[in-house]
MARMIKOL-705396 format. One record per atom (N, C-alpha, C, O): y, x, z; atom name; residue number from 1; residue in one letter. Coordinates in nm, 3 decimals, decimal comma. Each point is the difference from the previous one (the first is absolute). Example, Ala and Ser with C-alpha at 12.3 -4.5 7.8 and 13.67 -1.06 7.14 Angstrom:
REM residues 2
R       Y       X       Z atom   n res
R  -0,569   1,319   0,780    N   1   A
R   0,119  -0,089   0,000   CA   1   A
R   0,120   0,090   0,000    C   1   A
R  -0,002   0,104   0,066    O   1   A
R   0,107  -0,139  -0,138    N   2   S
R   0,119   0,082   0,006   CA   2   S
R   0,109  -0,077   0,073    C   2   S
R   0,111   0,051   0,017    O   2   S
REM end
This chain:
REM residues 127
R       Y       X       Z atom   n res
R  13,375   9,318  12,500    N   1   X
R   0,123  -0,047  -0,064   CA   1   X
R   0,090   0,121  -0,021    C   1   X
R   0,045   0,065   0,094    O   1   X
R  -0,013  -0,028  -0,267    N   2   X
R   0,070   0,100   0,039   CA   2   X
R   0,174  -0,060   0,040    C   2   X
R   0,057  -0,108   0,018    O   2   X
R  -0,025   0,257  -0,019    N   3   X
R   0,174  -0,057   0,056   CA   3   X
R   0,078  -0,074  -0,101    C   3   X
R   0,058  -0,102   0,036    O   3   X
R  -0,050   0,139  -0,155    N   4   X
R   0,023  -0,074  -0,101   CA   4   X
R   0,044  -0,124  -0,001    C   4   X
R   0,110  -0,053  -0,013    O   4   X
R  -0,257   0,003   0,036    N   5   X
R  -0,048  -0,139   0,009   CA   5   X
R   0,103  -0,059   0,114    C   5   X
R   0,091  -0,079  -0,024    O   5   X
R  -0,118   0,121   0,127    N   6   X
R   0,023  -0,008   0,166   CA   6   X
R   0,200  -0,056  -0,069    C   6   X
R   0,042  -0,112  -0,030    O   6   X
R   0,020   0,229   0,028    N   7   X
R   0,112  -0,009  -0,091   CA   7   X
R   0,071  -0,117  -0,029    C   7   X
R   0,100  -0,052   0,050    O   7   X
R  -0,186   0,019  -0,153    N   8   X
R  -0,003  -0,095  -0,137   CA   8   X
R   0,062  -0,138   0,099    C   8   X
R   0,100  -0,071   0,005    O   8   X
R  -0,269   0,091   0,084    N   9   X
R  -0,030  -0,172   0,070   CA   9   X
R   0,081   0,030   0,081    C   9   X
R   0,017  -0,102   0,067    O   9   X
R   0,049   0,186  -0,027    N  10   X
R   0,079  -0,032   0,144   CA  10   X
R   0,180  -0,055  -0,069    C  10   X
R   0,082  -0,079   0,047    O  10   X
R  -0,078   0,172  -0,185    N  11   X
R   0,115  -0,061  -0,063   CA  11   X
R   0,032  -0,126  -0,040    C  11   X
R   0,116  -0,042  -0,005    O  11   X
R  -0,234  -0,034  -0,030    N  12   X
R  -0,054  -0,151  -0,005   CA  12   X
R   0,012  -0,075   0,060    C  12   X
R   0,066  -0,101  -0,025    O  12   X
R  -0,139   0,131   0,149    N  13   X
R  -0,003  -0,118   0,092   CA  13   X
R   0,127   0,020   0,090    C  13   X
R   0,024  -0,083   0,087    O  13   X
R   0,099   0,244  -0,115    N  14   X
R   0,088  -0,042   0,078   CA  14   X
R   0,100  -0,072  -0,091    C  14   X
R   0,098  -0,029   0,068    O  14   X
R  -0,084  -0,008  -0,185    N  15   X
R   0,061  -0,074  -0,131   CA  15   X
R  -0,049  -0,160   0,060    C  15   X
R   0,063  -0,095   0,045    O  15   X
R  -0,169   0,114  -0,063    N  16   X
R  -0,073  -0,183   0,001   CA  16   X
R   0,066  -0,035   0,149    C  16   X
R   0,051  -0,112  -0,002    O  16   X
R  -0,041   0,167   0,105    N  17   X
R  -0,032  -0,030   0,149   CA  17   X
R   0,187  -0,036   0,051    C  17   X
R   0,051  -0,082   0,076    O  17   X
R   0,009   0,204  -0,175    N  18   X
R   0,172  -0,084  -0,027   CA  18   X
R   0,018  -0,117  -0,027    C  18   X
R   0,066  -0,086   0,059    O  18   X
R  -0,151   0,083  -0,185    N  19   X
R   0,048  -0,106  -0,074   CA  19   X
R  -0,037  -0,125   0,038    C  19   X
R   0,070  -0,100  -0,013    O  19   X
R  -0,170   0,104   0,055    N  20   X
R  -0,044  -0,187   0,074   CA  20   X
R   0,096   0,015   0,130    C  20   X
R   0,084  -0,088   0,017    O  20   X
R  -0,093   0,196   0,077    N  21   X
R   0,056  -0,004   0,095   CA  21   X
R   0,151  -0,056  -0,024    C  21   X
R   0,026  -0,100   0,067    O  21   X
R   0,079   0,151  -0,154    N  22   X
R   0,112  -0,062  -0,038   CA  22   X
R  -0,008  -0,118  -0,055    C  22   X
R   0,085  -0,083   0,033    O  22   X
R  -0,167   0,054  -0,111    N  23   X
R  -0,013  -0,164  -0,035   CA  23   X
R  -0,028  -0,102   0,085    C  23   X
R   0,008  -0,122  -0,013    O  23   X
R  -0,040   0,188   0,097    N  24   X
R  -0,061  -0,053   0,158   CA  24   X
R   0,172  -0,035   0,073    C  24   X
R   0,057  -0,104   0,035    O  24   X
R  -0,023   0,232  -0,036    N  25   X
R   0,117   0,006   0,088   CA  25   X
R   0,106  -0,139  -0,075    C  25   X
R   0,064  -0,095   0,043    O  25   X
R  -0,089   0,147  -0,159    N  26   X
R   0,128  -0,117  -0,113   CA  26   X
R  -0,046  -0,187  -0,008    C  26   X
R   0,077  -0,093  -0,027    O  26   X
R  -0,203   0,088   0,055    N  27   X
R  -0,063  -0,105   0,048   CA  27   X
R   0,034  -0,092   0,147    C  27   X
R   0,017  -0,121   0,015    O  27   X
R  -0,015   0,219   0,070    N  28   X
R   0,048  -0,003   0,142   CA  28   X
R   0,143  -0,023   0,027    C  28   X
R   0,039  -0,025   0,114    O  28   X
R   0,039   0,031  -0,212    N  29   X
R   0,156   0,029  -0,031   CA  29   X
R   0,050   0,085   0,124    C  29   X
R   0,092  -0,032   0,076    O  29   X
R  -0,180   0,161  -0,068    N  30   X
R   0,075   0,138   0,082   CA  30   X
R   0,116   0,025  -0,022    C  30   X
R   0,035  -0,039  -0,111    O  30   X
R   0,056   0,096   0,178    N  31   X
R   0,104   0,023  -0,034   CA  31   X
R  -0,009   0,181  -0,044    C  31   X
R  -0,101   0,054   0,044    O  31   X
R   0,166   0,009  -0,099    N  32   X
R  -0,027   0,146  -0,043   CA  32   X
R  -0,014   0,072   0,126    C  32   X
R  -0,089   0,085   0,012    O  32   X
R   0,186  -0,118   0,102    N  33   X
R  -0,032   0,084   0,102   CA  33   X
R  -0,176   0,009   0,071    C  33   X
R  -0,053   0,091   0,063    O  33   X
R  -0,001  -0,223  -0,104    N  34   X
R  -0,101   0,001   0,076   CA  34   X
R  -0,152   0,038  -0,111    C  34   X
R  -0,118   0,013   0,032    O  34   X
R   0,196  -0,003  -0,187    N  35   X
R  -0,063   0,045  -0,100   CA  35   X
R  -0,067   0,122   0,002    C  35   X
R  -0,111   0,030  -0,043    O  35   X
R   0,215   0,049   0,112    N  36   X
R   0,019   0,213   0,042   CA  36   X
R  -0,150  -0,030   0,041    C  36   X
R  -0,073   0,063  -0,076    O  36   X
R   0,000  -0,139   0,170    N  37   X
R  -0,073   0,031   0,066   CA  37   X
R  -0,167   0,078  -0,067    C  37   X
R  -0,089   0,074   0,042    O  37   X
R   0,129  -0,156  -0,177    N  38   X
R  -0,123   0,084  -0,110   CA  38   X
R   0,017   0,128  -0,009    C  38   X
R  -0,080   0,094   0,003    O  38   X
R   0,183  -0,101  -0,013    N  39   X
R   0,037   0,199  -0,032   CA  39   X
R  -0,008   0,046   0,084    C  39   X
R  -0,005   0,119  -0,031    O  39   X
R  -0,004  -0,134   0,197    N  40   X
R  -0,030   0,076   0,138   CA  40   X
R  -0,147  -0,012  -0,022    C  40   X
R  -0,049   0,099   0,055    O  40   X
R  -0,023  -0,155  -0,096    N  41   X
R  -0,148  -0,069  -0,007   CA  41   X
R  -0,057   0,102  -0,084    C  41   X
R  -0,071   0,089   0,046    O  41   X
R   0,106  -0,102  -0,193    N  42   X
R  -0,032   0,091  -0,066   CA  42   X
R   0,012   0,174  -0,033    C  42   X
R  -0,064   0,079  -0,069    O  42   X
R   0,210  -0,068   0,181    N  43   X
R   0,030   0,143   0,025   CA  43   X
R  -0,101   0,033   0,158    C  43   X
R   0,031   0,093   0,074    O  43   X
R  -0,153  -0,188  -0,044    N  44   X
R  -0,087   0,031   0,106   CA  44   X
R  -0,108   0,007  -0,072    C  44   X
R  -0,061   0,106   0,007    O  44   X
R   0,015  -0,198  -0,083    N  45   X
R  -0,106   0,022  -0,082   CA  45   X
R  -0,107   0,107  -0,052    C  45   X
R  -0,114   0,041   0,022    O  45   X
R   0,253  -0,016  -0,125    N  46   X
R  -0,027   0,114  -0,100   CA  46   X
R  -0,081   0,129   0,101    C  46   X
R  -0,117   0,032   0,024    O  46   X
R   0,260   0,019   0,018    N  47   X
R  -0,044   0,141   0,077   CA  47   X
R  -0,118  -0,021   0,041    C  47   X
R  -0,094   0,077  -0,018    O  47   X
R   0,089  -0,229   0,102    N  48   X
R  -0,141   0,047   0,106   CA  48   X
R  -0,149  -0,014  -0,100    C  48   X
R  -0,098   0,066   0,032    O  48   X
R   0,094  -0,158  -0,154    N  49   X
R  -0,124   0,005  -0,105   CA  49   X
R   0,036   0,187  -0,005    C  49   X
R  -0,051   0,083   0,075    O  49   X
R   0,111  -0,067  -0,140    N  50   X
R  -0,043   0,151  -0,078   CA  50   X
R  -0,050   0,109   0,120    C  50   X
R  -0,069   0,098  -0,027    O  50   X
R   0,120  -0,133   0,179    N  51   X
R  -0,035   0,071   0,097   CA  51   X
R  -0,179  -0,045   0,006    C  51   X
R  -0,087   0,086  -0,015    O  51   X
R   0,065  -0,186   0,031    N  52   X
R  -0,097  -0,079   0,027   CA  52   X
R  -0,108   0,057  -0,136    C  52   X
R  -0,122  -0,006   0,011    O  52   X
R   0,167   0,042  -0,093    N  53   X
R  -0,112   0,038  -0,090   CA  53   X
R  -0,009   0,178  -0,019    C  53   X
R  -0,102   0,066  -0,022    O  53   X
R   0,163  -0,044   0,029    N  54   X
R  -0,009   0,140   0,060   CA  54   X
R  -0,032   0,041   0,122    C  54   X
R  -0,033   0,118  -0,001    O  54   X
R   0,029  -0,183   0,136    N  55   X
R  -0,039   0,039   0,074   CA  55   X
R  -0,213  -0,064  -0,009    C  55   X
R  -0,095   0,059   0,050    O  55   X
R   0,093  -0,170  -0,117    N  56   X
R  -0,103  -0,024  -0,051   CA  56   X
R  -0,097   0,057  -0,022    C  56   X
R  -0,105   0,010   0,064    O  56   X
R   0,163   0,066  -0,233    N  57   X
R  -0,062   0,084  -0,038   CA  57   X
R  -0,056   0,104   0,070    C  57   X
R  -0,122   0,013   0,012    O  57   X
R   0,230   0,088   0,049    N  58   X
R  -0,093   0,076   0,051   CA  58   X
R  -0,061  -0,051   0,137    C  58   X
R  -0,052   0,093   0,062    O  58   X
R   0,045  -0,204  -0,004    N  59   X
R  -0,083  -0,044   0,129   CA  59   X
R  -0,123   0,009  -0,067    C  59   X
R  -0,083   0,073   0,053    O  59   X
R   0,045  -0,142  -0,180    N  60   X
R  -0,108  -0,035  -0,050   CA  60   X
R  -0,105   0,118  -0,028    C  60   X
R  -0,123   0,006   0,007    O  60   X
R   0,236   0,097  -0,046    N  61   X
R  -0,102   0,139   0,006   CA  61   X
R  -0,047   0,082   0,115    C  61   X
R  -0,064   0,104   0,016    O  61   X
R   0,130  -0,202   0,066    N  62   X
R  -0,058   0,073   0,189   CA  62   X
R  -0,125  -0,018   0,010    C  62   X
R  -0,052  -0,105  -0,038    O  62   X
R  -0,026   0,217   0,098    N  63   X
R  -0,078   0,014   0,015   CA  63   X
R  -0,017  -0,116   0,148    C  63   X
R  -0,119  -0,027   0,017    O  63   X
R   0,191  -0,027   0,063    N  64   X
R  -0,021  -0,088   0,076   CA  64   X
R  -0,001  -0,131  -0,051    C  64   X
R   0,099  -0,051  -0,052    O  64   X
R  -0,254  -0,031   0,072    N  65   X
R   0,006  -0,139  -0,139   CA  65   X
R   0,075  -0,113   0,042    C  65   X
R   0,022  -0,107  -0,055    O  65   X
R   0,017   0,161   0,182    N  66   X
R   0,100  -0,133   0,067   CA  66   X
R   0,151   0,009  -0,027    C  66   X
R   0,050  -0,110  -0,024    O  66   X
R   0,023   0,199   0,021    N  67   X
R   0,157   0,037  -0,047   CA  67   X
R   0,023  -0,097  -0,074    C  67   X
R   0,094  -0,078   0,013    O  67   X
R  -0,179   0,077  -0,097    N  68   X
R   0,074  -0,075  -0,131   CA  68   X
R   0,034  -0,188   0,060    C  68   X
R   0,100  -0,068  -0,026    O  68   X
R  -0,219   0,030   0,107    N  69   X
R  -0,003  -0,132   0,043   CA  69   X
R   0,125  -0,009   0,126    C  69   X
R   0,063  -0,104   0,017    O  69   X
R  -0,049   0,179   0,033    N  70   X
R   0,055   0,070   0,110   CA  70   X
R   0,200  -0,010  -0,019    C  70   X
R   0,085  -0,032   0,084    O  70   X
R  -0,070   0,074  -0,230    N  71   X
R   0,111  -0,014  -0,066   CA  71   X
R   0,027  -0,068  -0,074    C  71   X
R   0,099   0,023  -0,069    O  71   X
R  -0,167  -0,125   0,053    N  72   X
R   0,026  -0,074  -0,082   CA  72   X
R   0,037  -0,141   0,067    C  72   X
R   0,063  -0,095  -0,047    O  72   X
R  -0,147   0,120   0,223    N  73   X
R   0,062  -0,147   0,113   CA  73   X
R   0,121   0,045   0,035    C  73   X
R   0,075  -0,096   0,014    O  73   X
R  -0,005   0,232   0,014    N  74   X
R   0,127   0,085   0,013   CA  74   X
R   0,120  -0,087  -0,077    C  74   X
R   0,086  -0,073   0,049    O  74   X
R  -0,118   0,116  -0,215    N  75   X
R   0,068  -0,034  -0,035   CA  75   X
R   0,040  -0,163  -0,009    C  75   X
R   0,118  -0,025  -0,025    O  75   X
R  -0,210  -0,087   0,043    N  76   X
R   0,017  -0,126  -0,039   CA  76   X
R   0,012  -0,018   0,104    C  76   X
R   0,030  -0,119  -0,003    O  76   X
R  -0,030   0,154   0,132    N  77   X
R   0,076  -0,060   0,154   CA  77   X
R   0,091   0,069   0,020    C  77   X
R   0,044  -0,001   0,114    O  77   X
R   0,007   0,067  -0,194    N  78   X
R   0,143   0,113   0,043   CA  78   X
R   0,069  -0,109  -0,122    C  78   X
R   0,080  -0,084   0,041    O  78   X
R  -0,092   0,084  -0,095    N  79   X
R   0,039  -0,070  -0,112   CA  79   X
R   0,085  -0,153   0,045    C  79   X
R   0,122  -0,019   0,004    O  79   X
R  -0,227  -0,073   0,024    N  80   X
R   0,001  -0,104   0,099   CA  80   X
R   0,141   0,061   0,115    C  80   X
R   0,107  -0,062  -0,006    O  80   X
R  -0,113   0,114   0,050    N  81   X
R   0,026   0,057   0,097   CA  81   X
R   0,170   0,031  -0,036    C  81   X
R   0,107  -0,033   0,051    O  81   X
R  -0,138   0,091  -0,136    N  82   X
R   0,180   0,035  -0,029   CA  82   X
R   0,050  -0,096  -0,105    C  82   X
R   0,122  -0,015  -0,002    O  82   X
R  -0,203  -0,059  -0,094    N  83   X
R   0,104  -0,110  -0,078   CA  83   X
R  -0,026  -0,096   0,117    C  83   X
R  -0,090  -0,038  -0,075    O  83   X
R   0,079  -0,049   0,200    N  84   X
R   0,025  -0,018   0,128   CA  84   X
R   0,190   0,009   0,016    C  84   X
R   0,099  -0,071  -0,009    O  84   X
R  -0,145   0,222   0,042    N  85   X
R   0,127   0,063   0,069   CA  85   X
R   0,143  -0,014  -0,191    C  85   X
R   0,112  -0,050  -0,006    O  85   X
R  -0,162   0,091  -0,061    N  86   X
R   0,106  -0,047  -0,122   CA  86   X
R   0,051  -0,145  -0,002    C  86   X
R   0,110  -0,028  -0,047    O  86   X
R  -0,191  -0,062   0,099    N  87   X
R   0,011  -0,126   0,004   CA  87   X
R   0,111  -0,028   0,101    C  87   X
R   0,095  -0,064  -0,044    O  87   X
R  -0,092   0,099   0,169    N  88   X
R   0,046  -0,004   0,080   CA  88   X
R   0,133   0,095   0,054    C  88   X
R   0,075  -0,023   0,095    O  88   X
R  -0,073   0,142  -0,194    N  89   X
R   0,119   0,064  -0,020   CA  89   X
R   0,105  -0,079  -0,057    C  89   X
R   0,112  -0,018   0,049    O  89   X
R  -0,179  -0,051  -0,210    N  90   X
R   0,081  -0,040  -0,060   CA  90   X
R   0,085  -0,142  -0,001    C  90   X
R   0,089  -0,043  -0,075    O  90   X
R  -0,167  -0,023   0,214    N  91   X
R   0,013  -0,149   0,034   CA  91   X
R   0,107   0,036   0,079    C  91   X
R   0,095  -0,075  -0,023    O  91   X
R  -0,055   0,204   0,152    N  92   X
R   0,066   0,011   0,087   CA  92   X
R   0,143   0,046  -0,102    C  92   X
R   0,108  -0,056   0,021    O  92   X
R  -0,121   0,155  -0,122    N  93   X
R   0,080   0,061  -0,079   CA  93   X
R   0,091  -0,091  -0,094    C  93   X
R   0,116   0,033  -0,027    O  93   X
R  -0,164  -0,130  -0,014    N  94   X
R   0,056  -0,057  -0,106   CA  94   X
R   0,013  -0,186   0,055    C  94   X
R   0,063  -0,096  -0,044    O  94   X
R  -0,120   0,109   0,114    N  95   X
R   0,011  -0,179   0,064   CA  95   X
R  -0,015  -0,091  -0,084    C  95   X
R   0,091  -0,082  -0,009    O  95   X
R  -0,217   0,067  -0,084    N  96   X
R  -0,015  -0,066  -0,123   CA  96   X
R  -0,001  -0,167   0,024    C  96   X
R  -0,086  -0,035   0,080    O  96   X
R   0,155  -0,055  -0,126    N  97   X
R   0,033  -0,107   0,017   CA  97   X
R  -0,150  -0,145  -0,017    C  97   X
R  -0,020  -0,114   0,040    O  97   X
R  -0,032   0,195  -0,104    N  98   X
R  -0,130  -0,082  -0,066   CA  98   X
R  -0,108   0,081   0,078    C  98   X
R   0,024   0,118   0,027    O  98   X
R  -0,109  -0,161   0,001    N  99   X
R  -0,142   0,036   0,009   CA  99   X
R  -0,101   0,044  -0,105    C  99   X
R  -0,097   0,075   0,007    O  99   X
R   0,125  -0,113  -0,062    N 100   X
R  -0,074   0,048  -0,145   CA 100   X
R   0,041   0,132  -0,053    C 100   X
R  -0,029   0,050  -0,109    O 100   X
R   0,079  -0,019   0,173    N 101   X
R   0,053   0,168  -0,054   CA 101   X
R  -0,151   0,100   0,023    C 101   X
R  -0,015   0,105  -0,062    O 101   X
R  -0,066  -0,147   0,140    N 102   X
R  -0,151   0,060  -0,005   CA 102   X
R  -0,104  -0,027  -0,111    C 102   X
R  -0,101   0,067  -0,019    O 102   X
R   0,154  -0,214  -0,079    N 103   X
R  -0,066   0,002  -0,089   CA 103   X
R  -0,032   0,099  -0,080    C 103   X
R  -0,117   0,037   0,012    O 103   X
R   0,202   0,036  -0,113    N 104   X
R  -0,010   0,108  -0,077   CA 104   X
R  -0,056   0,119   0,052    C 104   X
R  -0,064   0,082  -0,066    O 104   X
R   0,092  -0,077   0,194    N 105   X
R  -0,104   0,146   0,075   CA 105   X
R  -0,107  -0,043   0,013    C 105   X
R  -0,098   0,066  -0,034    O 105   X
R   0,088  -0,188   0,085    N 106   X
R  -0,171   0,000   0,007   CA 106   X
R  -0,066  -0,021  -0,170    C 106   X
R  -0,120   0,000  -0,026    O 106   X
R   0,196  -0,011  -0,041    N 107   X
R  -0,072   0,037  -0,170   CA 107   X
R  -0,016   0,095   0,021    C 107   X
R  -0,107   0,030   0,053    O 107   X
R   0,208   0,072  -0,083    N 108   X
R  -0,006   0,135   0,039   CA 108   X
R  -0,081   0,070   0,052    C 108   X
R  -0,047   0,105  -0,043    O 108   X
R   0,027  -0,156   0,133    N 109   X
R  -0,146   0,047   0,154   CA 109   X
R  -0,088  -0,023  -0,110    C 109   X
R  -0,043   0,090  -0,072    O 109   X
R   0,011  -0,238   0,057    N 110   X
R  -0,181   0,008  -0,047   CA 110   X
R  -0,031   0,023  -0,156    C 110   X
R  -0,112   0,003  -0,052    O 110   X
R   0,242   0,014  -0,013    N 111   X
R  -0,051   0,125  -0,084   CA 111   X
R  -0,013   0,129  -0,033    C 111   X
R  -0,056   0,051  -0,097    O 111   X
R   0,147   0,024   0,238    N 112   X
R  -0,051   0,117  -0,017   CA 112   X
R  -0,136   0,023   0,081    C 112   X
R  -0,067   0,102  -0,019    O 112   X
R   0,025  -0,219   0,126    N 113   X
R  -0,108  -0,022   0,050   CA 113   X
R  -0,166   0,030  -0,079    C 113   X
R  -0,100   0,063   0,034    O 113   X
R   0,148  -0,166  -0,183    N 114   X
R  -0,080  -0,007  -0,065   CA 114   X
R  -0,066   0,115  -0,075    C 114   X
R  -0,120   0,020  -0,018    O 114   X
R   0,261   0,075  -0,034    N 115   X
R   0,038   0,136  -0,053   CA 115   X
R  -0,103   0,094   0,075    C 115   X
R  -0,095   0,056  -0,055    O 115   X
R   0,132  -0,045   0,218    N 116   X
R  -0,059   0,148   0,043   CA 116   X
R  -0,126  -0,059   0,046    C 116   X
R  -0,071   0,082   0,057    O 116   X
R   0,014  -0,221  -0,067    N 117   X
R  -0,098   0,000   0,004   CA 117   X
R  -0,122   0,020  -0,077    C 117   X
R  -0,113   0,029   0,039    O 117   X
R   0,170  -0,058  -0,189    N 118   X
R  -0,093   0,067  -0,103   CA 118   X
R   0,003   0,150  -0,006    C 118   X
R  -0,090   0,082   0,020    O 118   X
R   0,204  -0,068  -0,049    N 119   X
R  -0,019   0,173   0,021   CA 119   X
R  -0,031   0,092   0,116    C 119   X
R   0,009   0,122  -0,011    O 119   X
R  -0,042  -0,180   0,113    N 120   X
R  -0,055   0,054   0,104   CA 120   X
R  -0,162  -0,011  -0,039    C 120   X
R  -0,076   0,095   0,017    O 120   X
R   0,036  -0,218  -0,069    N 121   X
R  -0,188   0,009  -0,013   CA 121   X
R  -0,016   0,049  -0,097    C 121   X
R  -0,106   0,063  -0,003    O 121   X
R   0,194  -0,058  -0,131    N 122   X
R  -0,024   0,079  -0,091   CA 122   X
R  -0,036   0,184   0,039    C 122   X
R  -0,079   0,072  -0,061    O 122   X
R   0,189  -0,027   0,213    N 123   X
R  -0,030   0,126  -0,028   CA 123   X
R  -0,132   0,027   0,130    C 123   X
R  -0,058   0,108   0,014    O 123   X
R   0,033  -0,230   0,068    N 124   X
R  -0,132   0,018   0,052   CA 124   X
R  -0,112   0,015  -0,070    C 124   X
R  -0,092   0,065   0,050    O 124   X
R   0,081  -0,113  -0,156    N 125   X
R  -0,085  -0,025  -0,108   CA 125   X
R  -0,032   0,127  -0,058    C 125   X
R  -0,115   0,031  -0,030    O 125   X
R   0,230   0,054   0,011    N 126   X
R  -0,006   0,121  -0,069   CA 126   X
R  -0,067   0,114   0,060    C 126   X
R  -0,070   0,091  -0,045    O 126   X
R   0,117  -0,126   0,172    N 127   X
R  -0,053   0,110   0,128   CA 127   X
R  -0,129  -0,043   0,075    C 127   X
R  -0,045   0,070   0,091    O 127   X
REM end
């Protein structure tokens, strides 16, 4: 996969992954404060895909054939792991009145889920 590509789809699915996610939220009748929570979601996202495919890439050219499998459970239980802890920052931080204020993150979650999971076998594939 070149980066390009990588790019493109990550600009995509973070467009698409707003946008249901807020329709989600406007569905739920969120209030704006508990709306923010996409934009903490998606300002976690991003960084960690483009980290996640760059550190990828070159795992894949390691001469060790396990790295790549190795970093790739890293990242999706670290992952797990800290939108967890975002969840729970932002429940203590903001005292969201509804419960459903996790709806739109968990869109969020399983489509960038979906995201670094293709482009992760895409660049096993390559290597």
């Amino acid at each position: 996969m070149n980066i390009f590509r990588f790019y493109t789809l990550l600009g995509f699915t973070a467009i698409i992954a707003t946008l249901i996610a807020h329709y989600a939220g406007m569905r739920a009748a969120l209030p704006p404060n508990e709306q923010q929570f996409i934009w903490w979601a998606l300002w976690f996202y991003v960084p960690l895909s483009i980290v996640m495919y760059h550190t990828g890439v070159k795992a894949v050219e390691s001469p060790n054939p396990f790295i790549f499998s190795h970093l790739s459970m890293f990242f999706t239980v670290s992952k797990l792991i800290i939108s967890m802890i975002l969840v729970i920052v932002f429940w203590k931080k903001m005292q969201p009145q509804s419960k459903y204020f996790i709806v739109p993150f968990m869109i969020e979650y399983f489509c960038f889920v979906f995201f670094e999971t293709y482009f992760m076998v895409k660049i096993a594939r390559k290597g």
